[in-house]
C-alpha positions in Angstrom: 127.3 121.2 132.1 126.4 117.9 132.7 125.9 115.2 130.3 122.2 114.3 129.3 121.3 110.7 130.3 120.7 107.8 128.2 117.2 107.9 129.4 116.5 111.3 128.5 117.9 110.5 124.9 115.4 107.6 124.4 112.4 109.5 125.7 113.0 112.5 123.3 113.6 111.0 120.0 110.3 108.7 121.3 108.9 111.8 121.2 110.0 112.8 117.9 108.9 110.1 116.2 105.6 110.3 117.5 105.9 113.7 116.3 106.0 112.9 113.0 103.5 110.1 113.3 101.0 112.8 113.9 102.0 115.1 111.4 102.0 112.1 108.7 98.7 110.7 110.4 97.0 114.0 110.7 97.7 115.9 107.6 95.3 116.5 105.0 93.0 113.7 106.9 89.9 115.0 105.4 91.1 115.3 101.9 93.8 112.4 100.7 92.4 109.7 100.4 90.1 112.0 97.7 86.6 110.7 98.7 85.4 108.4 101.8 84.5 104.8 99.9 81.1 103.5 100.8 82.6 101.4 103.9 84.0 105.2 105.5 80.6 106.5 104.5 78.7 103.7 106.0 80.6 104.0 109.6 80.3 107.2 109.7 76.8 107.6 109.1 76.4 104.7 111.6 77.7 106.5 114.2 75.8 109.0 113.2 72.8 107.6 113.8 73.6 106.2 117.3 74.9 109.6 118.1 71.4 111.1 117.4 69.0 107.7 118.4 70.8 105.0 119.7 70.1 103.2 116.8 71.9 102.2 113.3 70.5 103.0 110.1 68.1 100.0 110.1 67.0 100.6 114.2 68.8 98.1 115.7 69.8 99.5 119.2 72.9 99.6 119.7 74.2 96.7 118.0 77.4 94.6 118.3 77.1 93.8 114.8 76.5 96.7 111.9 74.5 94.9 109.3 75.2 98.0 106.8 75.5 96.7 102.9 74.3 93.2 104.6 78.5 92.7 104.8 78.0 93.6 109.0 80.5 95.4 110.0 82.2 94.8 113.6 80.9 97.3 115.9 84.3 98.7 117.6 85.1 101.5 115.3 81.5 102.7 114.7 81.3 103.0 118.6 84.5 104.9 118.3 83.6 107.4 115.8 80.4 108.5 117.9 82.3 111.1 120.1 84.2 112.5 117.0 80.9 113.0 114.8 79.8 114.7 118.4 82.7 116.7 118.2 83.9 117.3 114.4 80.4 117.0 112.4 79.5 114.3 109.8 82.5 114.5 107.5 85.1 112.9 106.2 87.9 114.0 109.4 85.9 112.8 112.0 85.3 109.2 110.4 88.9 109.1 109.9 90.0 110.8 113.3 89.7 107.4 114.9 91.9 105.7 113.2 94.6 108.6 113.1 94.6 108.5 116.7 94.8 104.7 117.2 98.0 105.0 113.7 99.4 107.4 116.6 98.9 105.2 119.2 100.1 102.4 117.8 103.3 103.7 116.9 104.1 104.6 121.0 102.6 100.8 121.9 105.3 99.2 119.5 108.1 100.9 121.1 107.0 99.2 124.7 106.3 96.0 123.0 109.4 95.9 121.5 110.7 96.5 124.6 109.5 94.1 126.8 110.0 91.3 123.5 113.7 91.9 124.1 113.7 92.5 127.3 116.9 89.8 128.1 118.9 92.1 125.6 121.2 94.7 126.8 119.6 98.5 127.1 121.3 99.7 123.7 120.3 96.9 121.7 116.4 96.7 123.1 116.3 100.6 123.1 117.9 100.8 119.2 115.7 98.2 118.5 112.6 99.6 119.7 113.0 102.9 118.6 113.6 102.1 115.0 110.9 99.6 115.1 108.3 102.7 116.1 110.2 105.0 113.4 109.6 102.6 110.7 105.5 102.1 111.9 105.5 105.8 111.9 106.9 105.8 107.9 105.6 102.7 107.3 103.5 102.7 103.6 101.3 100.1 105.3 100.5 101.5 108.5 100.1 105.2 106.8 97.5 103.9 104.3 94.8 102.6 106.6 95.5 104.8 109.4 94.3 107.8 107.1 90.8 105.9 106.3 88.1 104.4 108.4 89.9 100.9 108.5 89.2 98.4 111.0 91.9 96.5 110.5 93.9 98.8 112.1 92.7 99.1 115.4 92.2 95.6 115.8 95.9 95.3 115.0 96.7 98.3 118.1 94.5 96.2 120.6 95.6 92.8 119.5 99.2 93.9 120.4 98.3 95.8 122.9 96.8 92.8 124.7 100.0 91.2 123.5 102.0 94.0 125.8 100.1 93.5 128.6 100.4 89.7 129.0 104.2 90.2 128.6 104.3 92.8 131.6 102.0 90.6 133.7 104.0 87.9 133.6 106.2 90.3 136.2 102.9 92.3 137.9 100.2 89.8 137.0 97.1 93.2 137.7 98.7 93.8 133.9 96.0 90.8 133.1 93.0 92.6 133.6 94.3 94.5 130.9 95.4 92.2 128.4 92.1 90.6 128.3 90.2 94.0 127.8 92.5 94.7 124.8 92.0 90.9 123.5 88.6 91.7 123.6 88.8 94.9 122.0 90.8 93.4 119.1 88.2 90.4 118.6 85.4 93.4 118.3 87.4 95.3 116.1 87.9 93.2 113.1 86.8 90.0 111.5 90.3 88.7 111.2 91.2 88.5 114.6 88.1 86.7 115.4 90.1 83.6 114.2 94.1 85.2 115.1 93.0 86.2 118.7 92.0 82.0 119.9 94.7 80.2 117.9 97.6 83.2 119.9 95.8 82.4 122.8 96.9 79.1 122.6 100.3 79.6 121.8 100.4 82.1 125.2 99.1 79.0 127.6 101.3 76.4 125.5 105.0 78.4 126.1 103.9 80.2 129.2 102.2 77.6 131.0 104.5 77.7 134.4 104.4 81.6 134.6 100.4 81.6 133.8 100.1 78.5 136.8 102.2 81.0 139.1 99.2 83.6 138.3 96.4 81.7 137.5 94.0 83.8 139.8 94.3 87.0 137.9 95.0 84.9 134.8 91.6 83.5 135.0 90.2 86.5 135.4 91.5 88.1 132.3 90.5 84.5 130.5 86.4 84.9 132.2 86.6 88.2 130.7 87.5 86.8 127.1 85.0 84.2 127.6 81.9 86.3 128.7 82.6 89.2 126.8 83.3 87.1 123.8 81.0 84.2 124.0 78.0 85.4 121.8 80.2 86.6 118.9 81.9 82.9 118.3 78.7 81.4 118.8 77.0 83.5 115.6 79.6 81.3 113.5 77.5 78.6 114.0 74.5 80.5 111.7 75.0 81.4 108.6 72.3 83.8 109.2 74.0 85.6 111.6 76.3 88.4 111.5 79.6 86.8 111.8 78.5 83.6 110.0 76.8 85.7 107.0 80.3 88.0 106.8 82.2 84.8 106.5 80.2 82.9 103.9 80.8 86.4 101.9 84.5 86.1 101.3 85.0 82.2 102.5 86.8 80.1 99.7 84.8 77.7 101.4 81.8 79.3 99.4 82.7 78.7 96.3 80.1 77.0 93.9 82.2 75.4 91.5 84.8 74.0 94.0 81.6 72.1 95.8 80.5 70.8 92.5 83.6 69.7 91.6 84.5 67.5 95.3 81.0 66.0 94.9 81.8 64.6 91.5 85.4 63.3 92.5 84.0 62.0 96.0 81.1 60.2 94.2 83.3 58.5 91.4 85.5 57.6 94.2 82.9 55.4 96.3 82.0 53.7 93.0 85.5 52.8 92.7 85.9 52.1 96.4 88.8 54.5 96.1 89.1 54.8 100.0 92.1 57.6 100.0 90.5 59.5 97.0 87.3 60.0 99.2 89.3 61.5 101.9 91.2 63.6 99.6 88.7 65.0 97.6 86.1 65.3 100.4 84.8 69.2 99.8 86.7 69.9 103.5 90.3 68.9 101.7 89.8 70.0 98.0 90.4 73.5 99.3 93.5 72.7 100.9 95.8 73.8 97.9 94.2 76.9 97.3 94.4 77.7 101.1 98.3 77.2 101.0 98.7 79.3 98.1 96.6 81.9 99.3 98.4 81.9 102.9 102.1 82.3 101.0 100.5 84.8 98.8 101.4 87.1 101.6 105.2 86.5 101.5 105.1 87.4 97.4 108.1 90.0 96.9 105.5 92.1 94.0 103.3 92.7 96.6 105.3 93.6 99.4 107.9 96.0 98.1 106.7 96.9 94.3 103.3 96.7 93.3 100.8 95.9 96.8 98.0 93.7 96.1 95.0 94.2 93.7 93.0 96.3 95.7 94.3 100.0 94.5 92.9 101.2 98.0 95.3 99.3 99.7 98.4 101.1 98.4 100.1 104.1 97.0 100.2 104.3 93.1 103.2 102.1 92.5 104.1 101.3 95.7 104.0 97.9 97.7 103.6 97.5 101.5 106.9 98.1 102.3 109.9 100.2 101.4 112.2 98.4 98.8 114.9 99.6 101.1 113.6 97.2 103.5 114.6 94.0 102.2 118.0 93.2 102.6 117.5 94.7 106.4 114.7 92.0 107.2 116.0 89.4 106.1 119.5 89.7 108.4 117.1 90.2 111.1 115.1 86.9 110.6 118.3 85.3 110.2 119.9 86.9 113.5 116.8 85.9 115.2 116.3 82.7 114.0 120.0 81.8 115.8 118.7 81.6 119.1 115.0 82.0 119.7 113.3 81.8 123.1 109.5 82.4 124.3 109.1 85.7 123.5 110.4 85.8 120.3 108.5 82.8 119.4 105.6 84.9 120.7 106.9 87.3 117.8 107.2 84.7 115.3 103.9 83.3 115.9 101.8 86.0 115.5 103.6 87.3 112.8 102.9 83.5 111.0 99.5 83.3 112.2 98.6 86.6 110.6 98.1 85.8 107.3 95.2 82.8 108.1 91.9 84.6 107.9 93.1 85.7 104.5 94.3 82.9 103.5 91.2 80.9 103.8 89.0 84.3 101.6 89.1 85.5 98.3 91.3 88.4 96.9 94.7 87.4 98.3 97.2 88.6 99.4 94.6 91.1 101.5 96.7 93.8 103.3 94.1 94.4 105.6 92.9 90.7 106.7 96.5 90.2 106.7 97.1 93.3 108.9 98.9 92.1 112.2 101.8 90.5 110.2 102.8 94.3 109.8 104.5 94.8 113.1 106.9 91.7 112.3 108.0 93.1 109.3 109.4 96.0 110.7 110.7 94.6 113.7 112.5 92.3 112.0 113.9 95.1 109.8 114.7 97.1 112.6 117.1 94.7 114.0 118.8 94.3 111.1 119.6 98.2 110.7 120.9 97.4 114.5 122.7 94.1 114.2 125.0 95.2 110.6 124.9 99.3 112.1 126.6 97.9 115.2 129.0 95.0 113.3 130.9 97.7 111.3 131.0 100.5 114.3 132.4 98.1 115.7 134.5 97.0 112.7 135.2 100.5 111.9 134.1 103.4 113.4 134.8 106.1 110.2 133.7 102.9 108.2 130.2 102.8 110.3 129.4 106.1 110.0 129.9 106.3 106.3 127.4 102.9 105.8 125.0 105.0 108.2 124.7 107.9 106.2 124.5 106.2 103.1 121.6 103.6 104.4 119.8 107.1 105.7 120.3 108.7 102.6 118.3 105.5 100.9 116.0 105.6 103.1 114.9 109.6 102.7 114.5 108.4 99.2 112.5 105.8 99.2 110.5 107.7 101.9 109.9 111.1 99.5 109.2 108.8 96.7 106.5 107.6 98.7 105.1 110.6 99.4 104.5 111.8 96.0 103.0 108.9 94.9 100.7 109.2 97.9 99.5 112.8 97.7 100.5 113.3 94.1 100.0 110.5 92.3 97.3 108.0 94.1 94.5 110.6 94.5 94.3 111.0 91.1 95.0 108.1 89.2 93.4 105.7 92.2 90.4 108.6 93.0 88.1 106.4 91.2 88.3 103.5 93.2 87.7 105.6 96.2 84.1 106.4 94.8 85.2 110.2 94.2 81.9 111.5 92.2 79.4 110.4 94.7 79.6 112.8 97.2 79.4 115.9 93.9 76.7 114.0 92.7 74.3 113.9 95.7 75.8 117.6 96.5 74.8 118.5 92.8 71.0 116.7 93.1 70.3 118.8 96.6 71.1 121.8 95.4 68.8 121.4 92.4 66.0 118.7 93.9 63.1 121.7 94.2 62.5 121.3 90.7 62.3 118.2 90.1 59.5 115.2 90.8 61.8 112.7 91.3 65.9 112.4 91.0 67.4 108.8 89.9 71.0 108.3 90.8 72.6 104.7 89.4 73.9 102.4 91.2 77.3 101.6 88.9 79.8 102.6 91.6 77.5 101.0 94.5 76.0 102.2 97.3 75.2 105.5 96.7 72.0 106.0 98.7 74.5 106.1 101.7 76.4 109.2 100.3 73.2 111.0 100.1 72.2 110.1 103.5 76.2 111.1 105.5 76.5 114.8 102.9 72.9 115.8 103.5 72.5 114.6 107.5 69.8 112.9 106.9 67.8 112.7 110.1 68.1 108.9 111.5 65.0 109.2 113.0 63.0 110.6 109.3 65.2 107.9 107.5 64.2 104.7 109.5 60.5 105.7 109.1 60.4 106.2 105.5 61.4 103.2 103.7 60.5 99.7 104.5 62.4 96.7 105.0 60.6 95.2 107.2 58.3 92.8 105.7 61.0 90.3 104.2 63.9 91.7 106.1 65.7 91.8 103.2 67.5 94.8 101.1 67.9 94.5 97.3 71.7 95.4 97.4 71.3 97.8 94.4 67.9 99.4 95.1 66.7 102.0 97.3 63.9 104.5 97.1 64.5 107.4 100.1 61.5 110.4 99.4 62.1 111.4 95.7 65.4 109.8 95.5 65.9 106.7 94.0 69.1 104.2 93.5 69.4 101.7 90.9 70.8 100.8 87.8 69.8 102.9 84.9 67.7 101.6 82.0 68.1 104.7 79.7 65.3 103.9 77.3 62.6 103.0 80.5 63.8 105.9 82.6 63.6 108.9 79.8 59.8 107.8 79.6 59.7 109.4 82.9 59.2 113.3 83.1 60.4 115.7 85.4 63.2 113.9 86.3 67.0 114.4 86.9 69.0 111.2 86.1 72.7 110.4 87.3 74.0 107.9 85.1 77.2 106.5 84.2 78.8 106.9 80.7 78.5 103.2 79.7 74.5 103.6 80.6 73.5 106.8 78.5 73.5 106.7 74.6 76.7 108.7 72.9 73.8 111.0 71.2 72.3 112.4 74.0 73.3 115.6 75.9 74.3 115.8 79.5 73.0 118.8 81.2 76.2 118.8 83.5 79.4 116.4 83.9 81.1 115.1 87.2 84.6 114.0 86.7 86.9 111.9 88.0 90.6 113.0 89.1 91.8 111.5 86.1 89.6 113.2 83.8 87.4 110.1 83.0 83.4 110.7 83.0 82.0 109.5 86.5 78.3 110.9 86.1 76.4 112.1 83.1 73.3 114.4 84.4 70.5 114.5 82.5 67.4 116.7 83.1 64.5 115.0 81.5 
């Protein structure tokens, strides 16, 4: 019998790993996380509506910029989750379907990435390399947790590298071009962060690879007309604060903060009384920033964050987890280290992205930001990767008994870490995190439909935010009916926590106003109902905490 090829070796356990990417990516979609949050919601009703009118929920046609909760959303995954809703229904596994499929994908685009990254290395060191690096995406904390919810961040990270791919192939069949500047643009549409990753990596591509691009610069400036044209209008709306991309950015800038610009004014004004020249510079409100910047950027590097705790935002992690595997650490740093020895373009390439990563975040609020700070993900595990490859290989070599031994034992760690991380996932985050993922919302407008015949009117608070959109994605409220019966259109402006929709209405309750009322079925939180009075029925959270007192009045 003959001996299977090396080939043949790679391709299957390729395809076992993208095996258990699917099954990791794909199981219990619908259910963990516990409840969409008002972003999933959103995008899915979204798509909803241009499924059925061509329109989003205000009746813009076919927008590139989803104003939803006035944060516009970028239009890429919204688009995407149109032919799922066609396929699946409104519900929560086919707004999460997309970005299952793209986790998937993205786990087969690393391996050729890594591939053609290392593609000076012998065939058992690129192949190891990429292999693992794909195995660890696929297992990867990170990568699991917003490739099982309507993230954006995700797919913006598939196409950004995905355009990354391409340019590396077309520098040996420059066609590969047209590609990467589809998948650039993709990326750019995608997500908000790689609105500002994408131009700066561009950059670093026509700085290092300058004689292969002037070799090609046909098809090269093709691929860069099509990032121009396709991209042109979107940079531009940074320019207005009024528009999408300027208004999304003036949300979560540090640059927005209040105090900071009182406090540079001040210092800049007591510093041309003094004729203090340098002190003008230095506190000019485009400097004072400058430290919080640099801490926010190496925010991302914290060990907490990455391999015990994650970041603040429980939605971004497993219940006691970080963003990595602990087991992880001694691996990436001996593959920094090797890498670091001798680096050439493409690694550069590597490192550069992997640096850049972490700038959109580091110039908002709420660092370190997993998702902002999504593309420095690959990086991480590629640098891990060829560290399991470089020691692995030093103490075969060393000792082949000896090597086998450390192999089994850095497995063993690894199985571990990884079912540790699975309970806390499926055991422990659903219920101790469910609140955060505004689990109550969707039994609450479920609860009012079922018993709205009887009742005039049916006030549902706004404490856990946005919950007009929950009544609109569980019901299927007709897009049509919806955009001709409540107007916006006078001001243009929504009051973030008010909406009247028929007999529904959304706001904060004012117990004592409200109970004047009569006929009337109230949703209220805990801290906005008096101890004394009775609840006619109680939704829950995971953890057993209150979420809605209903009152019939």
């Amino acid at each position: 019998m003959s001996r299977i090829s090396s080939k043949k070796i790679y391709s299957l356990t390729l395809l076992i790993i993208l095996c258990i990417a699917i099954f990791l990516r794909l199981y219990q979609l619908g259910i963990n996380p516990p409840s969409l949050n008002w972003d999933e919601t959103s995008i899915g009703y979204n798509a909803y509506s241009v499924l059925k009118t061509g329109k989003d929920e205000y009746g813009n046609f076919l927008p590139l910029s989803f104003r939803s909760f006035d944060d516009y959303k970028p239009p890429l995954y919204i688009y995407l989750t149109v032919p799922s809703v066609a396929v699946f229904g409104l519900n929560p596994f086919a707004v999460r379907l997309p970005a299952a499929i793209i986790g998937i994908m993205a786990v087969a685009m690393m391996y050729y990435f890594v591939k053609e990254v290392f593609d000076y290395a012998n065939i058992a060191f690129r192949e190891h390399v990429a292999l693992l690096s794909a195995f660890f995406l696929a297992l990867s904390p990170w990568h699991l947790q917003f490739s099982r919810a309507a993230y954006e961040g995700n797919i913006g990270m598939f196409f950004l590298f995905s355009s990354l791919l391409f340019f590396l192939r077309a520098l040996k069949k420059p066609k590969n071009y047209i590609f990467f500047g589809i998948f650039f643009v993709l990326s750019v549409y995608s997500y908000h962060s790689f609105r500002l990753i994408n131009p700066i990596l561009l950059g670093v591509l026509l700085i290092f690879f300058r004689r292969q691009i002037l070799k090609q610069k046909l098809l090269f400036f093709v691929s860069f007309s099509i990032i121009l044209i396709f991209t042109h209008s979107m940079y531009t709306s940074f320019l207005y604060p009024q528009g999408a991309a300027g208004a999304r950015l003036s949300m979560v800038t540090v640059f927005a903060d209040p105090v900071k610009q009182k406090e540079a004014a001040v210092k800049v004004s007591l510093a041309k009384e003094n004729k203090d020249y340098i002190g003008q510079v230095i506190y000019n409100r485009r400097f004072i920033f400058l430290p919080d910047i640099i801490d926010n950027y190496f925010d991302h590097f914290g060990f907490g964050y990455l391999f015990l705790h994650g970041d603040g935002g429980v939605q971004h992690h497993a219940f006691n987890m970080g963003m990595l595997y602990i087991w992880d650490v001694p691996f990436l740093v001996i593959g920094l280290m090797y890498l670091l020895r001798k680096p050439n373009k493409k690694t550069i390439l590597l490192f550069s992205t992997f640096l850049i990563a972490a700038l959109p975040a580091s110039i908002t609020t709420g660092t370190p930001h997993p998702v902002r700070a999504i593309a420095m993900m690959p990086g991480f595990h590629i640098f891990t990767s060829i560290g399991v490859v470089i020691i692995s290989t030093f103490i075969l070599k060393s000792n082949k008994k000896l090597g086998y031994i450390f192999m089994s034992l850095i497995s063993f760690g690894l199985f571990i870490n990884i079912i540790y991380y699975l309970h806390q996932y499926y055991i422990e985050t659903p219920k101790v995190y469910g609140y955060f993922w505004q689990y109550g919302n969707k039994e609450a407008v479920v609860y009012a439909k079922k018993h709205e015949d009887k009742y005039k009117k049916i006030t549902i608070s706004y404490k856990y935010d946005q919950p007009y959109i929950y009544y609109l994605f569980y019901n299927k409220i007709d897009p049509v009916w919806y955009q001709s019966n409540w107007d916006y259109s006078k001001t243009g402006e929504v009051d973030r926590f008010y909406r009247k929709i028929g007999k529904y209405e959304f706001k904060m309750i004012d117990y004592p106003v409200d109970s004047l009322d009569k006929n009337v079925l109230i949703f209220a939180s805990p801290s906005e109902i008096p101890e004394n009075i009775d609840s006619d029925h109680i939704i829950y959270f995971p953890d057993g905490r209150v979420a809605y007192k209903i009152i019939s009045l």
